[in-house]
C-alpha positions as CSV (number, residue, x, y, z in Angstrom):
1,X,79.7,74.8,93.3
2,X,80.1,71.5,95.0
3,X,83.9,70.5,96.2
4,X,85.3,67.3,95.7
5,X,86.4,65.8,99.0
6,X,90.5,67.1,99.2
7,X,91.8,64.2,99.2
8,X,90.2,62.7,96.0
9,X,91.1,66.5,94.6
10,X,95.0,65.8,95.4
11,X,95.2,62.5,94.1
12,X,93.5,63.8,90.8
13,X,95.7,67.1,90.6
14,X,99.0,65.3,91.3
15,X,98.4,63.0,87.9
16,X,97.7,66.4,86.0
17,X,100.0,68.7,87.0
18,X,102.8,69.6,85.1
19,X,106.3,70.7,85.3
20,X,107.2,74.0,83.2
21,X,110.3,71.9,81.3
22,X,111.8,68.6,81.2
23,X,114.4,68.3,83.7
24,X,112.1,67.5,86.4
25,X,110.8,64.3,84.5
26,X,112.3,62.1,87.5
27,X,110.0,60.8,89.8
28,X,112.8,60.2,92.8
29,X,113.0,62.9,95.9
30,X,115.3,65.6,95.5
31,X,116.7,67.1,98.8
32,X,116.7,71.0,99.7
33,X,120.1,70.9,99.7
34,X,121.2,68.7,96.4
35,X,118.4,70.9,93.9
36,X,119.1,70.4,90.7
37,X,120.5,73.4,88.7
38,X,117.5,74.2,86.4
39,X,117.6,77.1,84.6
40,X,114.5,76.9,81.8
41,X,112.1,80.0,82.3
42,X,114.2,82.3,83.6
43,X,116.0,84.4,80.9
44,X,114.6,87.5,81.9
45,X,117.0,88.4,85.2
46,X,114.6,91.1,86.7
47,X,113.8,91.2,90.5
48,X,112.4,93.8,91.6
49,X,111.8,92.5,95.6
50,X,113.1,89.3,97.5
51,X,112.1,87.3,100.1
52,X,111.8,89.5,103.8
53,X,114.9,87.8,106.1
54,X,112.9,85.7,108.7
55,X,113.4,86.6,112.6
56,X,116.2,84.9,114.4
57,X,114.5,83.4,116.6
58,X,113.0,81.0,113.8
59,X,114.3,78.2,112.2
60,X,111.4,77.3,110.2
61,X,112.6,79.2,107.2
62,X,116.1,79.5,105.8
63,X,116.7,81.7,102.6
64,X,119.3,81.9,100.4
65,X,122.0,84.6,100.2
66,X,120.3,86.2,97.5
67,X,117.0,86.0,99.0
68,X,115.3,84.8,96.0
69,X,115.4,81.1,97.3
70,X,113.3,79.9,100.4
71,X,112.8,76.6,101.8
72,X,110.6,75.4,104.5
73,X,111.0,73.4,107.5
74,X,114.5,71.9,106.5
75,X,114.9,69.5,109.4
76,X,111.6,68.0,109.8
77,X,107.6,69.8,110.4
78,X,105.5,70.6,112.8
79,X,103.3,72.9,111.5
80,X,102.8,75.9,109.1
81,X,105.6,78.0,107.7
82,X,105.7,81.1,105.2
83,X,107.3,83.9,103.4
84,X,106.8,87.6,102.5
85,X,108.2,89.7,100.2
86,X,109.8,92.6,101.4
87,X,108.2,95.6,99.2
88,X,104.2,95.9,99.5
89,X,101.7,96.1,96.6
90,X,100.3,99.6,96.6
91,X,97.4,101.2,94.3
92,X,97.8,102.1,90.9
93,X,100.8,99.7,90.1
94,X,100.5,96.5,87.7
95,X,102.7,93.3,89.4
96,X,103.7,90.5,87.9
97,X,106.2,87.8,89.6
98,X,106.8,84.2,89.2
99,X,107.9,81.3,91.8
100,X,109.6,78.1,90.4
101,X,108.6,74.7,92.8
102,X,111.8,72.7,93.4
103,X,110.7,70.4,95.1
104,X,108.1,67.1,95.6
105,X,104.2,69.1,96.6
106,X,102.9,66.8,99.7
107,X,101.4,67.2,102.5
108,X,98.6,69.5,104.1
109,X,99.4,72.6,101.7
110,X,101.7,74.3,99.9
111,X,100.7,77.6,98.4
112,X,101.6,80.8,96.1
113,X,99.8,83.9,97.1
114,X,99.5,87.0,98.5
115,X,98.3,89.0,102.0
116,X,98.1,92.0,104.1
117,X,100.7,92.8,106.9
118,X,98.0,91.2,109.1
119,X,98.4,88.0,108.4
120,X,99.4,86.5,111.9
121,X,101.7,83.8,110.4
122,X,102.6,82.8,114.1
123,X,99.7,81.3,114.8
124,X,99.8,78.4,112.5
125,X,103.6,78.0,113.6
126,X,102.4,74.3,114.9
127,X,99.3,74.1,112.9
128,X,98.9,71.9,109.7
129,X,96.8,74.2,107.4
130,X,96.2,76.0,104.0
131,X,97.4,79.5,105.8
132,X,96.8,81.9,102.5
133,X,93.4,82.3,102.0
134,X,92.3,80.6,105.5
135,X,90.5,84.7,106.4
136,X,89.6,87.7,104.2
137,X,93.7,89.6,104.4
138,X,95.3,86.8,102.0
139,X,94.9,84.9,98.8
140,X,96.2,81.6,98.0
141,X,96.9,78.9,95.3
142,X,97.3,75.6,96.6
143,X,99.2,72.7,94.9
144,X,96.1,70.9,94.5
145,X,94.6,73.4,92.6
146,X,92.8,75.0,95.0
147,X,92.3,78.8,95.0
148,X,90.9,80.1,98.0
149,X,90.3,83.3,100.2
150,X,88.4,84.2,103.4
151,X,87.9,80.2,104.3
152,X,86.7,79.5,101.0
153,X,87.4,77.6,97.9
154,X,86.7,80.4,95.0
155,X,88.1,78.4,92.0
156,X,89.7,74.9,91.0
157,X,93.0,74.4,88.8
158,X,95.5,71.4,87.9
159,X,97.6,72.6,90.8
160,X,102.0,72.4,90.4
161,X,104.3,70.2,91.1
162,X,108.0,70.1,91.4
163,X,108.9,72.1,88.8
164,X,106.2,73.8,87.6
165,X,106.4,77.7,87.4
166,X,103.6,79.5,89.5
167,X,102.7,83.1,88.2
168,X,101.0,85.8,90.0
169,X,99.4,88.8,88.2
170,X,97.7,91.6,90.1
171,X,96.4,94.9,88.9
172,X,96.1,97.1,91.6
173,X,94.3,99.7,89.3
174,X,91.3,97.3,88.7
175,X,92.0,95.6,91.6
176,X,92.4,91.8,90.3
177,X,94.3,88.9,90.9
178,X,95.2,85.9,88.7
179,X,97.3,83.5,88.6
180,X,99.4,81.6,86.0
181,X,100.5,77.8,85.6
182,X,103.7,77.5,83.3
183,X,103.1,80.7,81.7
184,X,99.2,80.2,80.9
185,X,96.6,82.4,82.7
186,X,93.7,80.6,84.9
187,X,91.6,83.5,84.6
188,X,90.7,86.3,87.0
189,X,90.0,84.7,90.3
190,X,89.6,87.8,92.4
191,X,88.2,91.3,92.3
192,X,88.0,94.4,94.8
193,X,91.9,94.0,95.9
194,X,92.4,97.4,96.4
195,X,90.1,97.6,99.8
196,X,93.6,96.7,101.1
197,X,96.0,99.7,101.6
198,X,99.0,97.1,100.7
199,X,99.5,93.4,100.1
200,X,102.7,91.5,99.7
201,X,103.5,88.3,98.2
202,X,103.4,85.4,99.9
203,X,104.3,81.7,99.9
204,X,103.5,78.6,102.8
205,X,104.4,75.5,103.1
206,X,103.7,72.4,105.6
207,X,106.2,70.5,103.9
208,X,109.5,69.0,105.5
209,X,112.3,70.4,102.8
210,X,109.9,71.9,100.9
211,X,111.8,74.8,98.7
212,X,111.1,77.6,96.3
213,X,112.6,80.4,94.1
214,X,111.4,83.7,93.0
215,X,112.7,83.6,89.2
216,X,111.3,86.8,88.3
217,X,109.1,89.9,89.8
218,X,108.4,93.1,88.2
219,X,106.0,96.1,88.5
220,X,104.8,98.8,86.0
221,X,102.6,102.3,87.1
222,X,99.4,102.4,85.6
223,X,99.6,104.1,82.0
224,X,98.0,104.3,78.6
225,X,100.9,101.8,77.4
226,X,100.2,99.1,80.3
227,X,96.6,99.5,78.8
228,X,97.5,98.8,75.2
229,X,99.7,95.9,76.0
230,X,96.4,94.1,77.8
231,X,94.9,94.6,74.7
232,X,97.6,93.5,72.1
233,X,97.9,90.3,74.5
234,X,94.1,89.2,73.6
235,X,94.9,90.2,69.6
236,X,95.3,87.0,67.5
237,X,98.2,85.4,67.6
238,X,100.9,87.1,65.7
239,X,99.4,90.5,65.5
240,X,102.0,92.0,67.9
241,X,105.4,91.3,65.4
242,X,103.8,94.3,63.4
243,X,103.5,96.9,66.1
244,X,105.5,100.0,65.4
245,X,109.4,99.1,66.0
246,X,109.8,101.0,69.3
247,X,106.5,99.8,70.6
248,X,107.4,96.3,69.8
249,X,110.4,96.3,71.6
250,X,109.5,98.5,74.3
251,X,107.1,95.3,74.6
252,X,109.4,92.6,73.7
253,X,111.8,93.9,77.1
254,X,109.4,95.1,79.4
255,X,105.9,93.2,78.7
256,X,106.8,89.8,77.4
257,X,104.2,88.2,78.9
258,X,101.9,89.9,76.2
259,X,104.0,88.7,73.2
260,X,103.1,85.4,71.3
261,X,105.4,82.5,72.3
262,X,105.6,81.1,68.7
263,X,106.7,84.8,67.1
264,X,110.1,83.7,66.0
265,X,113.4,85.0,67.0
266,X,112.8,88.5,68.5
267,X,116.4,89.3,67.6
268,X,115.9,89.0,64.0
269,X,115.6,91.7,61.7
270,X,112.1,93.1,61.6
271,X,110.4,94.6,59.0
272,X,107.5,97.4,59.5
273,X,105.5,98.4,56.3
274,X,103.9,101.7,56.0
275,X,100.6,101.4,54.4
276,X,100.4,101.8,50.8
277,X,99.5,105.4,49.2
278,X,100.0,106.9,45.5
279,X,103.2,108.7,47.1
280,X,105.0,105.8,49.2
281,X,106.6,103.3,49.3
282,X,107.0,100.5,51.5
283,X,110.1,101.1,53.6
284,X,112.4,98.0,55.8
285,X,113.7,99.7,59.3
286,X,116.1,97.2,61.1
287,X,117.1,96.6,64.6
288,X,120.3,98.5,63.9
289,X,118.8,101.0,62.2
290,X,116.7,101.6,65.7
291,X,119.1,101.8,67.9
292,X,121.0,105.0,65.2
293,X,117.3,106.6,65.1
294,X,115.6,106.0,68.3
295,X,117.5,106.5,71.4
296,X,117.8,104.1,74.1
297,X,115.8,105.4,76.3
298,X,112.9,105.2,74.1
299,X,113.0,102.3,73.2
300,X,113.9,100.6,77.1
301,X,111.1,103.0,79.0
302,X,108.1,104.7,79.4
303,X,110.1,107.3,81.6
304,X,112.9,109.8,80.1
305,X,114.8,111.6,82.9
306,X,112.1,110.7,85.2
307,X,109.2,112.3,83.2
308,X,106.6,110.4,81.5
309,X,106.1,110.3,78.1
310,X,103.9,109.7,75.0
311,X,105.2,107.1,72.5
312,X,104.4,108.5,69.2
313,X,104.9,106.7,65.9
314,X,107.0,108.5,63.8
315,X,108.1,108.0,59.6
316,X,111.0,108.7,58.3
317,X,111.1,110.0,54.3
């Protein structure tokens, strides 16, 4: 596929892009250190990994206290900084985490991705240049909508601006990767990721001030119920509010990504009808009624006391 020249791409990406909400419908800079207080997308407080604490010795890089924020280069540039997460990828484990942009995308590159530990970030310390993606041990999306990997472009997207939120979803079962703009998938851009022993998440910039936070990052073993959940998400819309009670909220807390945005209030009292015979009838089991029935852990996990289990529907006379 023939590549537009990049900077036609950019020019083209930065009218399309969107931000996740509206607060960020301002067009005037916003400094590193006067962010605005946005909050939208990130009701789910789960964070399972934080940014790695960068070596002393560099100033390229500052993180907050919680390590969930990073900005690059907060004096001025000079080349190429990034970020690693400080728990690997390993096999067998689905990941899913999410970066929030907060501020202006300019500049050589600024990207949301993943690599091995032999990604020799050092090297384009006082380079300008799309570092994830640039050989064959990291992946990258670029804010122009670039996706690329081993010095090449594999797919085009609208890109992200300031605050847009970037997704990341890799199976390291199946070995995929693919990313996410403001909660939509772009579609599987990557295959065979499990010739790596371990990746981590990544994130580069080349731009002065440029900042990010992780907003949420979690991780599930490979299992039946990760299995039924990819298959639920590609139902039609609204088939998941009448999943069995402790499936659907097992899914509601832990897999919301599957679930359909426009299913109502989750909170709500849900009704679940058992299917029609000469000798039933059809039966209403509430959220309180779950919590006296099922017990918590049941309904939070796939794990009890550190054992798997099978989730098994169950009626009550």
């Amino acid at each position: 596929m023939l590549v537009a020249p990049a900077n036609s791409r950019s020019r083209a990406n930065e009218r399309s892009a969107k931000p996740y909400c509206k607060c960020w419908n301002k067009k005037t800079p916003v400094l590193w250190t006067q962010l605005r207080a946005c909050t939208c997308g990130e009701d789910n407080d789960v964070s399972e990994w934080q940014w790695e604490t960068p070596d002393r010795s560099s100033s390229w890089v500052v993180l907050s206290e919680d390590k969930k924020q990073v900005t690059f280069h907060p004096f001025y540039s000079s080349g190429t900084a990034a970020a690693k997460g400080d728990t690997p990828l390993i096999h067998n484990y689905h990941y899913y985490w999410e970066v929030k942009i907060l501020t202006d995308t300019y500049g050589t590159d600024i990207m949301v991705g993943l690599g091995t530990d032999k990604v020799d970030t050092a090297e384009s310390q006082f380079k300008f240049t799309s570092l994830l993606g640039q050989d064959e041990e990291s992946y990258g999306l670029s804010y122009t909508g670039a996706v690329r990997h081993n010095a090449m472009v594999a797919r085009d997207s609208v890109g992200f601006c300031r605050g847009s939120i970037v997704g990341v979803r890799v199976d390291m079962w199946r070995g995929t990767l693919e990313f996410y703009l403001n909660r939509k998938p772009l579609g599987i851009s990557f295959y065979n990721l499990r010739r790596h022993r371990a990746l981590y998440p990544m994130v580069c910039s080349t731009a002065a001030q440029s900042s990010m936070r992780l907003i949420y990052a979690a991780s599930w073993r490979a299992s039946l119920l990760v299995d039924a959940a990819r298959v639920l998400a590609s139902s039609p819309r609204g088939e998941t509010t009448r999943l069995p009670p402790g499936l659907f909220y097992t899914f509601r807390d832990q897999f919301w990504l599957t679930l359909s945005s426009d299913g109502g209030d989750l909170d709500e009292e849900m009704e679940v009808e058992k299917e029609e015979s000469p000798n039933s009838d059809a039966m209403k089991i509430t959220k309180s009624m779950l919590n006296e029935v099922i017990p918590d852990q049941f309904m939070n996990g796939y794990y009890v006391d550190g054992v798997e289990r099978d989730y098994r529907i169950v009626v009550w006379e």
